[in-house]
C-alpha positions in Angstrom: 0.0 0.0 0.0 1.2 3.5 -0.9 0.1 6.7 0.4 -0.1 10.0 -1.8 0.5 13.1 0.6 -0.9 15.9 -1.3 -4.1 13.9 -2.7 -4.7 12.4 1.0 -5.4 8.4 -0.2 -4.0 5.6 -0.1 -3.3 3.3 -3.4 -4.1 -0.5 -2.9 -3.3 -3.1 -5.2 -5.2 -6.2 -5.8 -5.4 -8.5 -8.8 -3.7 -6.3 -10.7 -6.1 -3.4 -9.4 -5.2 -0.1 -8.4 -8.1 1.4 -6.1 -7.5 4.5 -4.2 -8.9 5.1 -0.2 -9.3 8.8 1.4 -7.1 9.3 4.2 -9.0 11.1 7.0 -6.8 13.0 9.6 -7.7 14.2 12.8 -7.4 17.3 14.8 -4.2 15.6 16.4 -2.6 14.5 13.2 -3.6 11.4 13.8 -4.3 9.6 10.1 -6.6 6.6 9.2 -7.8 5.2 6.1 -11.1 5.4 5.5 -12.1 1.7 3.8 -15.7 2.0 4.2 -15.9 1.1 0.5 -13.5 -1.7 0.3 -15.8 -4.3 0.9 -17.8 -2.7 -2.1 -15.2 -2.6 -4.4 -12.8 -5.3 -4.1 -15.1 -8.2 -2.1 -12.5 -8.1 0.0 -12.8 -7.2 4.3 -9.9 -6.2 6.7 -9.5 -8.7 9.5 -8.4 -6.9 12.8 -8.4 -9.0 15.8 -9.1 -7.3 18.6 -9.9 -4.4 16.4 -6.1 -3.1 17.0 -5.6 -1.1 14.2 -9.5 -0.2 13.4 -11.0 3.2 14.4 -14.9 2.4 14.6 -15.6 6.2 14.9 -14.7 10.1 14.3 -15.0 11.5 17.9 -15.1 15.1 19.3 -14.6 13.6 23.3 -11.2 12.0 23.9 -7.9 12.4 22.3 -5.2 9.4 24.0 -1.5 9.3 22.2 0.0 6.3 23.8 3.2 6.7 22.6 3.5 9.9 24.0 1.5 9.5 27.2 -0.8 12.3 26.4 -4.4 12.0 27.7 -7.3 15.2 27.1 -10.8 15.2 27.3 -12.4 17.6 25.1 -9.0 19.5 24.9 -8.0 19.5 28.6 -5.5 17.8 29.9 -6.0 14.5 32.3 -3.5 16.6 34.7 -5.3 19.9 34.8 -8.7 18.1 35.5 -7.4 15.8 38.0 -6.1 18.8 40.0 -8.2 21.0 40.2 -12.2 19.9 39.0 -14.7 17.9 40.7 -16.0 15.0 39.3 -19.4 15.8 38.4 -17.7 19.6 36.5 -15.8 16.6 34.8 -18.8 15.0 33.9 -20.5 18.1 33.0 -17.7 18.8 30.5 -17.6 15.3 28.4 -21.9 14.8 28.2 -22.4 18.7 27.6 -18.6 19.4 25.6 -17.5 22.6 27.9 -16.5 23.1 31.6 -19.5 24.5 33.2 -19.9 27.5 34.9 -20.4 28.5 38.5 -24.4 28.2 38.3 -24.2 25.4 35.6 -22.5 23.4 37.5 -24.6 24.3 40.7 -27.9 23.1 38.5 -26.0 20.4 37.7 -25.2 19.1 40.7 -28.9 19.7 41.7 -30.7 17.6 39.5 -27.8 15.1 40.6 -29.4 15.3 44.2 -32.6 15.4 43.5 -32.2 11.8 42.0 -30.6 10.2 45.0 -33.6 8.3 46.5 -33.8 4.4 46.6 -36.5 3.8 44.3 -38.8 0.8 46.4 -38.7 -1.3 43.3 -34.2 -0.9 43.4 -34.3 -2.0 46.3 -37.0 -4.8 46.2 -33.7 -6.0 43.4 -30.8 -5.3 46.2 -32.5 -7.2 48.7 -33.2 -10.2 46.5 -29.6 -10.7 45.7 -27.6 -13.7 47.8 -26.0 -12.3 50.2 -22.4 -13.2 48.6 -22.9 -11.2 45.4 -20.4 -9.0 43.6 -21.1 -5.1 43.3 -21.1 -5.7 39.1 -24.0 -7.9 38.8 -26.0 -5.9 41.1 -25.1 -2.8 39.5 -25.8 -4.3 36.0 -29.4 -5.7 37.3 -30.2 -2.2 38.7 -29.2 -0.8 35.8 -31.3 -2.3 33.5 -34.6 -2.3 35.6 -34.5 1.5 35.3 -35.5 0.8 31.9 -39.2 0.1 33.3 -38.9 3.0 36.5 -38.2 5.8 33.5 -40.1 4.5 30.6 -41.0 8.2 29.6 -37.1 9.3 29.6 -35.2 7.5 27.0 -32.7 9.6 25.8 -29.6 11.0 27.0 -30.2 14.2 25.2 -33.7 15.1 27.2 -35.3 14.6 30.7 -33.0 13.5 33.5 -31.1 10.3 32.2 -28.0 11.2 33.0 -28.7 13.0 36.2 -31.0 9.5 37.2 -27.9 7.6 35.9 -25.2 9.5 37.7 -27.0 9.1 40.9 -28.5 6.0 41.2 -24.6 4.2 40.5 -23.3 5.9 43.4 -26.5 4.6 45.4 -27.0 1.4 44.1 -23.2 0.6 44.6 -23.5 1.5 48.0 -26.2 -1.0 49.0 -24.7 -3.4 47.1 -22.1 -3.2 49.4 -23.7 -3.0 52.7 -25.9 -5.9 51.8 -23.3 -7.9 50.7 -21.7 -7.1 54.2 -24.6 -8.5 56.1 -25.5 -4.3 57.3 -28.4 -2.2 56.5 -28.9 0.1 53.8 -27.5 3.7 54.9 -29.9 6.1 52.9 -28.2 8.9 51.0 -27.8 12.1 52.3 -28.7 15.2 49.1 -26.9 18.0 51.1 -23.3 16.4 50.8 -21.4 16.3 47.6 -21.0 13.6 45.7 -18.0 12.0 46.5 -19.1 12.9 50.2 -22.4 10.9 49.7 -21.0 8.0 48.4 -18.3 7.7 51.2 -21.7 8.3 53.9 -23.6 6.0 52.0 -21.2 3.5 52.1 -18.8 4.1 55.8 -21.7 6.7 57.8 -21.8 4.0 60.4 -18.0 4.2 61.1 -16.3 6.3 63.4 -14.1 7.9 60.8 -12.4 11.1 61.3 -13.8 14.2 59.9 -10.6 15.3 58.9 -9.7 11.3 57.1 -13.2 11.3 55.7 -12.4 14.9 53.5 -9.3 13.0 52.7 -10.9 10.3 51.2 -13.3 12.5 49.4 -10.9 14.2 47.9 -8.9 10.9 46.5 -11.9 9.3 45.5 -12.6 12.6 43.8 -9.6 12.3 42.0 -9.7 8.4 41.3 -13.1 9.0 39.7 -11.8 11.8 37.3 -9.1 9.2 36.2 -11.3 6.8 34.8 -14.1 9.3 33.3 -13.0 8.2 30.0 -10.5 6.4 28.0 -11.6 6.8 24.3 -12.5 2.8 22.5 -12.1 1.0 25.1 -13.8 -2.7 25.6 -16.8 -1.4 27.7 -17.2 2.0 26.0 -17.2 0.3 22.5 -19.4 -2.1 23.8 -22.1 0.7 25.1 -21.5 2.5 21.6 -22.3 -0.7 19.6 -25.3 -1.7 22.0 -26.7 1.9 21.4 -26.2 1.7 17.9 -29.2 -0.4 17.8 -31.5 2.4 19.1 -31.7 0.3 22.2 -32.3 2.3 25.0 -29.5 4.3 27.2 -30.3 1.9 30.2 -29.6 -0.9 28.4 -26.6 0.6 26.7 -24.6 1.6 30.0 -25.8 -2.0 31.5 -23.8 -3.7 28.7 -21.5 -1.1 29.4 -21.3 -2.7 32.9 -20.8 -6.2 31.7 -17.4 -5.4 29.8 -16.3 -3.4 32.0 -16.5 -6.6 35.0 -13.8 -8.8 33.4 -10.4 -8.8 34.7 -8.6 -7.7 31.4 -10.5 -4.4 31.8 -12.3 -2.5 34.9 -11.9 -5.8 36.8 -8.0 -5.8 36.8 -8.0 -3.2 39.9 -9.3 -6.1 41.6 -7.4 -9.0 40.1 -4.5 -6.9 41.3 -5.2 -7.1 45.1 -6.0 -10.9 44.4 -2.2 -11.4 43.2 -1.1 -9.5 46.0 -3.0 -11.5 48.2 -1.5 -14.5 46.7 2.1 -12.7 47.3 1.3 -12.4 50.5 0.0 -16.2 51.0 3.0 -17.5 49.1 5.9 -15.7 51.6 5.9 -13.0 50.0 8.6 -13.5 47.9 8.4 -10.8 45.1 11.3 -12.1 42.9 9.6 -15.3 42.5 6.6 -13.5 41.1 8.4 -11.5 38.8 10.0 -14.7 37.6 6.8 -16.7 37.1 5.7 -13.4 34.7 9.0 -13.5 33.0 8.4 -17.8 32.0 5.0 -16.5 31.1 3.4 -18.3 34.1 0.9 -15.9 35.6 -0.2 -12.3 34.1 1.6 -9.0 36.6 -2.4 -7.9 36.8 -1.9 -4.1 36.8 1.5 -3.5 34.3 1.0 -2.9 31.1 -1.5 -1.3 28.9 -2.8 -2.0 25.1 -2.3 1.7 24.0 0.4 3.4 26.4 4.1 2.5 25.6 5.1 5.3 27.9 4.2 5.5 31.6 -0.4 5.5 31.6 -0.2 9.4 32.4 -3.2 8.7 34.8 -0.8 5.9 36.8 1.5 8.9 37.1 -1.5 10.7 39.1 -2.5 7.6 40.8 0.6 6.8 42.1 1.2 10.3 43.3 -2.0 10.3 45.1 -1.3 6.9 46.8 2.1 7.8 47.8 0.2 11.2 49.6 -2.7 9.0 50.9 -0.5 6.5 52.6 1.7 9.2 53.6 -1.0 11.0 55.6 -3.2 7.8 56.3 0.0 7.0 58.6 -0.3 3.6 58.4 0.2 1.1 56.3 -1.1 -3.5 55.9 1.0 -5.8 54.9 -0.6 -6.0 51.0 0.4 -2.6 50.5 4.2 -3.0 51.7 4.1 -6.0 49.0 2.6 -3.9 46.6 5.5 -1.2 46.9 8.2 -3.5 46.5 6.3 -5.5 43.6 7.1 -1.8 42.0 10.2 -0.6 43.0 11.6 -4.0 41.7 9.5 -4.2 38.2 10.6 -1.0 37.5 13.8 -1.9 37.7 13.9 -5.6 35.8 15.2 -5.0 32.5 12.7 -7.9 31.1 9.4 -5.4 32.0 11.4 -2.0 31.2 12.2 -3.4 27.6 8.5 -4.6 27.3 7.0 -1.0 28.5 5.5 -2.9 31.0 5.0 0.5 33.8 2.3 -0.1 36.7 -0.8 1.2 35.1 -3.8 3.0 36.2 -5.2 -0.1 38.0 -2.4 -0.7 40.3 -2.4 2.3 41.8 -6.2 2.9 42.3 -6.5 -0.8 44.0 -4.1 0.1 46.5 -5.6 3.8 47.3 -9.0 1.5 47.6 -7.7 -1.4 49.6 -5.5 1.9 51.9 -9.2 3.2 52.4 -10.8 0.1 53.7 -13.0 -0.4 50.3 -13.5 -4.6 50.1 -11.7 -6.0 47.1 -14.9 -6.8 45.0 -16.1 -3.0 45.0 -12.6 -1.8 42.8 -14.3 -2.8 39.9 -17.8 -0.8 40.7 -15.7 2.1 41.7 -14.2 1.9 38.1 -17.5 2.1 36.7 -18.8 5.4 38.3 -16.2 7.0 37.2 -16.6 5.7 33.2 -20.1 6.7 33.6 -19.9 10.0 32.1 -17.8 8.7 29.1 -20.4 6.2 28.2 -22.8 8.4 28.5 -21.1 10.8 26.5 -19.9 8.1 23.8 -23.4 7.2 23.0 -25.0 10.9 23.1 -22.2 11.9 20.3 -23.5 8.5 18.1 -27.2 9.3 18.3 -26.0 12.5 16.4 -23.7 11.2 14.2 -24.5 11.7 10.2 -22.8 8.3 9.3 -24.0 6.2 12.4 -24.8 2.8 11.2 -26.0 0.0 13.8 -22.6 -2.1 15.0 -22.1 -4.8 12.7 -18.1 -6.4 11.8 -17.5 -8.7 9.2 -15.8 -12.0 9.7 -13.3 -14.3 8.2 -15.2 -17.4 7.7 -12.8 -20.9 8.9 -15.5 -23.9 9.1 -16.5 -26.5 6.8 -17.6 -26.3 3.2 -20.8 -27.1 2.4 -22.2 -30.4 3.9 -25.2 -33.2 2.4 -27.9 -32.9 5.4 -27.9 -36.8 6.9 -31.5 -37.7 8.9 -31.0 -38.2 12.3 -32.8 -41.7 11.6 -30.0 -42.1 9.3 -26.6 -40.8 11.7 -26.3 -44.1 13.4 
């Protein structure tokens, strides 16, 4: 394949053809060719496993440039947001496209609050749960029944939806968790913020500190803002090509949910306290771990990323914040200590250095989580509050799109040719 710079295409050859492609470039630089009509023209698909060199979509939300470590979200950058917004002004920014203002932000945060009660039907769900559930499938459940509680409010771009959606995560999380704890329901409280809320909804039984519990807000805060969005990712891709159906939003973020839960994705924060763990049960012997990685034995959970090749510029943040969390927390369990050294000595192994193996994202928020007393099978729930605004802004810029099509890859068919049908009277 040859590309021609001034005329923007790209030149493909087949069977002694020579077709020509556009070559679409973003606002970044970034360049793809555009082989809608290749199908069309030559018979002929792309097969991209895993869909690593596919772009399924021109977006206005998220620009990532792995290889440089560079993360912005509608033009800002992951540090400036991080340090100085507040989750739901995040929010604000990737549903609506702009930081809000004072007052939008203040309406904002009010139609946020005004949706924090536990609907009796929600709860009807949370109760009916085993006790030994995890947070996900909860979450996913609850999700989805909102379909039938909001029947008039279907769209992200009218009504409440993402106010309803925003809301009832934080809650239903919450309950999920003190249920699954054997404790009762603590009922949200509309005149904290949010972060605040969800730490009283979840810990307003405890004998916390005020002065620990602002702490806490503030992290989570932060920890929230990290994962708001990550561009195509599994479960963001997933709620785009759910949506693309003209299913409904609900069901959309509920698939949403369902990627996000496996341990290659939003459930590796927790897969990386479970190694730990194991660490920990095996003598703690961190070069034997590392070695076990090296032969290929287990997966490090939390090193490594599909698109950085630099250091996750949100693990930067993350790591930062643990470091201050611990440092003021004062204290420190054993699964963290192991978690240090698993670092300090990865870093320095030329096997992961040459394989751009850094700690990512997940590493770092699991052991903020685990430092703050969260159980191991809520990381993953955490996770998906914060991606809650990016899906919900992924699939409010599809329903707009001009060229939105419903979701639907081609494959490279492998099985048998055709067969001669044999009657099952006849098979013996």
């Amino acid at each position: 394949m040859s590309t021609d710079e001034n005329k923007q295409e790209a030149t493909l050859h087949v069977d002694g053809h020579e077709l020509k492609f556009p070559i679409i470039e973003g606002s970044e630089g970034e360049r793809a060719i555009d082989i809608a009509g290749l199908r069309e023209q030559t018979g002929l698909v792309s097969l991209d496993p895993g869909f690593v060199n596919t772009a399924s979509c021109q977006s206005d939300i998220t620009f990532l440039n792995g290889e440089e470590g560079i993360l912005r979200h509608r033009g800002y950058s992951i540090e400036d947001l991080a340090g100085d917004a507040s989750f739901l002004g995040v929010a604000y920014l990737l549903v609506y496209g702009e930081l809000p203002t004072n007052k939008q932000l203040a309406d904002f945060e009010s139609r946020v609050q005004a949706q924090y009660d536990i609907n009796p039907e929600i709860e009807k769900i949370l109760h009916a749960y085993p006790q030994q559930h995890h947070p996900m499938a909860v979450l996913s459940s609850c999700t989805i029944a909102l379909t039938a509680l909001y029947p008039d409010d279907m769209a992200f771009e009218t009504g409440e939806t993402v106010p309803i959606l925003l809301a009832k995560f934080a809650v239903v999380t919450a309950a999920a968790h003190r249920l699954g704890e054997g404790k009762e329901i603590i009922p949200p409280d509309p005149k904290l913020g949010y972060c605040e809320n969800f730490l009283h909804m979840v810990f307003g039984d405890e004998d916390i500190d005020g002065d620990l519990m602002e702490l806490m807000a503030n992290v989570l805060n932060r920890m929230l803002i990290l994962h708001a969005d990550h561009e195509q990712n599994c479960s963001t891709s997933t709620v785009r090509l759910v949506h693309s159906s003209d299913a409904n939003p609900y069901a959309a973020i509920a698939a949403g949910v369902g990627a996000l839960w496996g341990p290659l994705h939003g459930g590796a924060n927790q897969k990386v306290m479970e190694m730990l763990q194991a660490i920990k049960e095996d003598g703690g012997d961190i070069e034997k771990t590392l070695e076990k990685a090296r032969n290929k034995e287990i997966r490090l959970m939390g090193f490594g990323h599909r698109v950085y090749k630099t250091y996750d510029p949100r693990a930067r943040i993350a790591k930062k914040s643990c470091d201050e969390f611990l440092e003021k927390l004062g204290e420190r369990e054993n699964l963290v200590d192991i978690a240090v050294q698993l670092e300090a000595a990865a870093l320095a192994d030329e096997y992961f250095k040459k394989r751009n193996l850094y700690p990512n994202v997940d590493f770092y928020t699991g052991l903020i989580y685990r430092a703050m007393k969260f159980p191991t099978d809520l990381f993953t729930a955490l996770f998906a509050i914060g991606r809650l605004p990016g899906w919900m802004a992924h699939a409010m810029e599809l329903k707009v799109d001009p060229a939105k099509r419903i979701g639907r890859p081609r494959q490279v068919y492998q099985g048998p040719n055709a067969r001669e049908f044999v009657a099952l009277a006849d098979r013996d």
